[in-house]
N, C-alpha and C positions, 0 to 999 in steps of 0.2 A: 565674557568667556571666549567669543570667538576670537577676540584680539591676543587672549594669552598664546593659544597655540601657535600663531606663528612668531611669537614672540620667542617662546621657548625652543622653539626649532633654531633662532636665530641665536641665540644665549649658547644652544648647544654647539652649533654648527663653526663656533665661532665667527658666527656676523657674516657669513658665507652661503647660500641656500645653492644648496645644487639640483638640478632637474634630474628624476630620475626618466630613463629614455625605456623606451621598449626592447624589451628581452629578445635576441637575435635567434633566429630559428636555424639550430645546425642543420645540415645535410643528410648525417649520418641518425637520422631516427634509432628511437630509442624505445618505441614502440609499436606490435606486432600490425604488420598490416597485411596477416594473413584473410581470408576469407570467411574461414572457419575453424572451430577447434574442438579437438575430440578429448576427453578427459576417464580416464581408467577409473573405474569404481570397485573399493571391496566386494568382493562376493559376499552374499548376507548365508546367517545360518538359515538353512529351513525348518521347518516345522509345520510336517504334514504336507509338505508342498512335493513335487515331483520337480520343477524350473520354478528359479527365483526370477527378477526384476535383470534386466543387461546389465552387463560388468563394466559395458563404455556407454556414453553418451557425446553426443556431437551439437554445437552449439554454434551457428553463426554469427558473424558480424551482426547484421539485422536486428536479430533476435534478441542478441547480447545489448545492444543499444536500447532496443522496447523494453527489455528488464530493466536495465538501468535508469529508464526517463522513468516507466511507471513508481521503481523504489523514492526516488527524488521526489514523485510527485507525493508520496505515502507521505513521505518525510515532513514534506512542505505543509499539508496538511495538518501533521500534529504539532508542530512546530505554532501553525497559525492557530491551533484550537486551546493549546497550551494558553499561547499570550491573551486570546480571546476570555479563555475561562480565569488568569490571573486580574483581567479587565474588568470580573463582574459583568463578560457581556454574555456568554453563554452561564447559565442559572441551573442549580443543581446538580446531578455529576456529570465528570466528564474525564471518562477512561482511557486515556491516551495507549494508542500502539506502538511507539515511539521503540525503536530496536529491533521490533519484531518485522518490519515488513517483507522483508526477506523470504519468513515463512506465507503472507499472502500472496506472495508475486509470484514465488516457485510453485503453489499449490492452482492458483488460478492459471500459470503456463500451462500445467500439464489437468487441465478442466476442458471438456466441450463446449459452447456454448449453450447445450441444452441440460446442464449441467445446472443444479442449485445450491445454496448454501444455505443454511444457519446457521450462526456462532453462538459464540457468548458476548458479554456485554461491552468488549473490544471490537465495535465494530465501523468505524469510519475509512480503513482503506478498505477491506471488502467492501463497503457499499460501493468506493469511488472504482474499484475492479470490475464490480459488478454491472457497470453502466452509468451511475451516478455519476453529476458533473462535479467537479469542485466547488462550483456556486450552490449547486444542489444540496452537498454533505454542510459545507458554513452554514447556509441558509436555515437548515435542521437544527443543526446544532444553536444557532442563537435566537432561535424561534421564529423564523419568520415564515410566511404564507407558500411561498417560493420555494421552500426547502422541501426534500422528498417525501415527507409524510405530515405534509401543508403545515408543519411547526409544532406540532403534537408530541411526536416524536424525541426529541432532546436526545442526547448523548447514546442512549441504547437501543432504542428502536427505529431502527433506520432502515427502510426498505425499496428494493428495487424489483426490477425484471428477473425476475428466478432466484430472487434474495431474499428471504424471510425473517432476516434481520439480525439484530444482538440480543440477547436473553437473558437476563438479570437475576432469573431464578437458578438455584444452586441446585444439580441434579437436572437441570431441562434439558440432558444431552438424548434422553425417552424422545422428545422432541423429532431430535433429528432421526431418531430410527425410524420414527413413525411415517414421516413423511413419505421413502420412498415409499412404503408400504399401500398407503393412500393413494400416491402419483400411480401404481403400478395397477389399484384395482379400477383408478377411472377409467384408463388407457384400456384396459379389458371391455369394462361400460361402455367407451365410447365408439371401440371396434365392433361389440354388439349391435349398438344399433345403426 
């Protein structure tokens, strides 16, 4: 098999193979090398509100770059969990986020770090948003010791540093209300004493 391909290249080429050389960098860029960029947003309707959300946002080079590596790495991720679970090497389900990271990247920009999450049972880039390393998320995911909740865990329950995990049950979004509710009456407890 390796011998046909260049064979065919030479059949095609007629009996000729040319080097392809590297693509010449023009001058005249063709892409912004501003600093920063500001982007106009609809006004939303309100309801009950007196001031909505800003009608512009400003987004730096920097910043624009960290979005874009963290989406790549979302990507990467399901991408590897995909070929993993078609392997038979991660076992039982495994809910890819695939399309969606967008939505975790943009919601964890604008999160504090003292900030938590719960989802649902999509949850391998928020774990890796959340702190989780990539080795951490595969590790989980294919059972092994090393993985974030020591291989127990599989495909949904995956947890981190202010991460409470993916949720499998239907209607566990009670779940998420609950929480702050709890976080707010320790924080009272703990100012007490």
């Amino acid at each position: 098999m390796s011998k046909l391909i260049p064979s065919a290249a030479k059949f095609l080429a007629g009996n000729t193979i040319t080097k392809v050389t590297a693509p010449v960098v023009a001058t005249n860029a063709k892409y912004s090398t501003k600093k920063e960029a500001t982007f106009e947003i609809k006004p939303y309707k309100l309801h009950k509100l007196d001031q909505g959300p800003a009608t512009s946002a400003t987004l730096t080079s920097e910043d624009a770059l960290k979005l874009y590596e963290q989406l790549t790495i979302l990507r990467r991720i399901e991408t590897a969990s995909g070929n993993l679970y078609k392997e038979k090497i991660i076992r039982g389900f495994c809910h890819l986020y695939s399309g969606q990271e967008a939505v975790a990247v943009g919601m964890r920009a604008a999160m504090r770090d003292a900030d938590s999450v719960i989802t649902a049972y999509r949850c391998h880039g928020w774990t890796y948003l959340m702190g989780v390393s990539v080795l951490g998320v595969l590790s989980e995911l294919t059972g092994r010791r090393t993985g974030c909740s020591r291989g127990k865990g599989g495909s949904m329950h995956l947890y981190g540093r202010n991460f409470y995990g993916g949720n499998g049950i239907v209607g566990a979004q009670r779940l998420g209300r609950r929480y702050p509710l709890n976080k707010q009456y320790q924080d009272v407890h703990q100012s007490i004493n």
